[in-house]
C-alpha positions in Angstrom: 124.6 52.9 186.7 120.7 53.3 186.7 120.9 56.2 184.3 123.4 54.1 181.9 120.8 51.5 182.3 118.3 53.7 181.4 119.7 55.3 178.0 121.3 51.6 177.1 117.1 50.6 176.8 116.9 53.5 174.3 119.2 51.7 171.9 117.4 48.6 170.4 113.6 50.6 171.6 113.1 52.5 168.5 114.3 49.3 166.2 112.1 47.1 168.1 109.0 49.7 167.9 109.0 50.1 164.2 109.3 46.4 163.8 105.9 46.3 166.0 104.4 49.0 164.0 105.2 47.2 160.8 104.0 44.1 161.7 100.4 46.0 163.0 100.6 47.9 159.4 100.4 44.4 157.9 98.3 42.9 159.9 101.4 40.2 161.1 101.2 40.6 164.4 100.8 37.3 165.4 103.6 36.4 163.4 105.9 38.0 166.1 103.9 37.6 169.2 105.6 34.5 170.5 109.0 36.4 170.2 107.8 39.6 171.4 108.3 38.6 175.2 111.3 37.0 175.1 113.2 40.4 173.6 111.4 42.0 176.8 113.5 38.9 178.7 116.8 39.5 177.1 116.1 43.4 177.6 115.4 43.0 181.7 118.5 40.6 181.7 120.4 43.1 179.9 119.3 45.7 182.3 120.4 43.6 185.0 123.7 42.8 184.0 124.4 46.5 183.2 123.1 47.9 186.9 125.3 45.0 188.4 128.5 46.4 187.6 131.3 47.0 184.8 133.5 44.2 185.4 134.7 42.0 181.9 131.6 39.0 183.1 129.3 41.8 183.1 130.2 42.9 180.0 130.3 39.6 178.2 126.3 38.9 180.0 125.3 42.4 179.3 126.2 41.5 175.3 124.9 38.7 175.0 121.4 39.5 175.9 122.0 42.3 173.5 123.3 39.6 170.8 120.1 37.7 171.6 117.6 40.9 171.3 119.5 41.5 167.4 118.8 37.8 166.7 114.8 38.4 167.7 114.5 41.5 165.4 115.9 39.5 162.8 113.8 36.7 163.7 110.9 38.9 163.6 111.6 40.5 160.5 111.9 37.1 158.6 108.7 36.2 160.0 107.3 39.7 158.6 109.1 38.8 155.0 107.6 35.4 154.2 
């Protein structure tokens, strides 16, 4: 389970680095600083719900921090738009 964990954290990393990098190449990075923490929230309660186990409650838990992590980046890259 740790190592499922582990590679599940890989998924929405890369998205979630470029929108950083962006936002540091434009000089925005205060536009996403109050929503930067709270996708590092929904990742550890991701993480969580993933090492507790595979049953369907885990799975709905587990996809819904991942539902609210999308929801940040897009959040974040509206902020980075306007």
């Amino acid at each position: 389970r740790i190592a499922d964990a582990h590679a599940n954290c890989l998924v929405n990393l890369t998205l979630f680095a470029v929108i950083v990098v962006v936002a540091g190449q434009l000089g925005k990075l205060e536009a996403i600083a109050a929503l930067a923490p709270l996708v590092l929230y929904a990742r550890i309660g991701q993480s969580l719900a993933h090492l507790s186990g595979t049953g369907t409650l885990n799975v709905l838990v587990r996809a819904s921090f991942w539902a609210v992590q999308l929801a940040l980046f897009v959040l974040m890259l509206l902020k980075l738009w306007a």
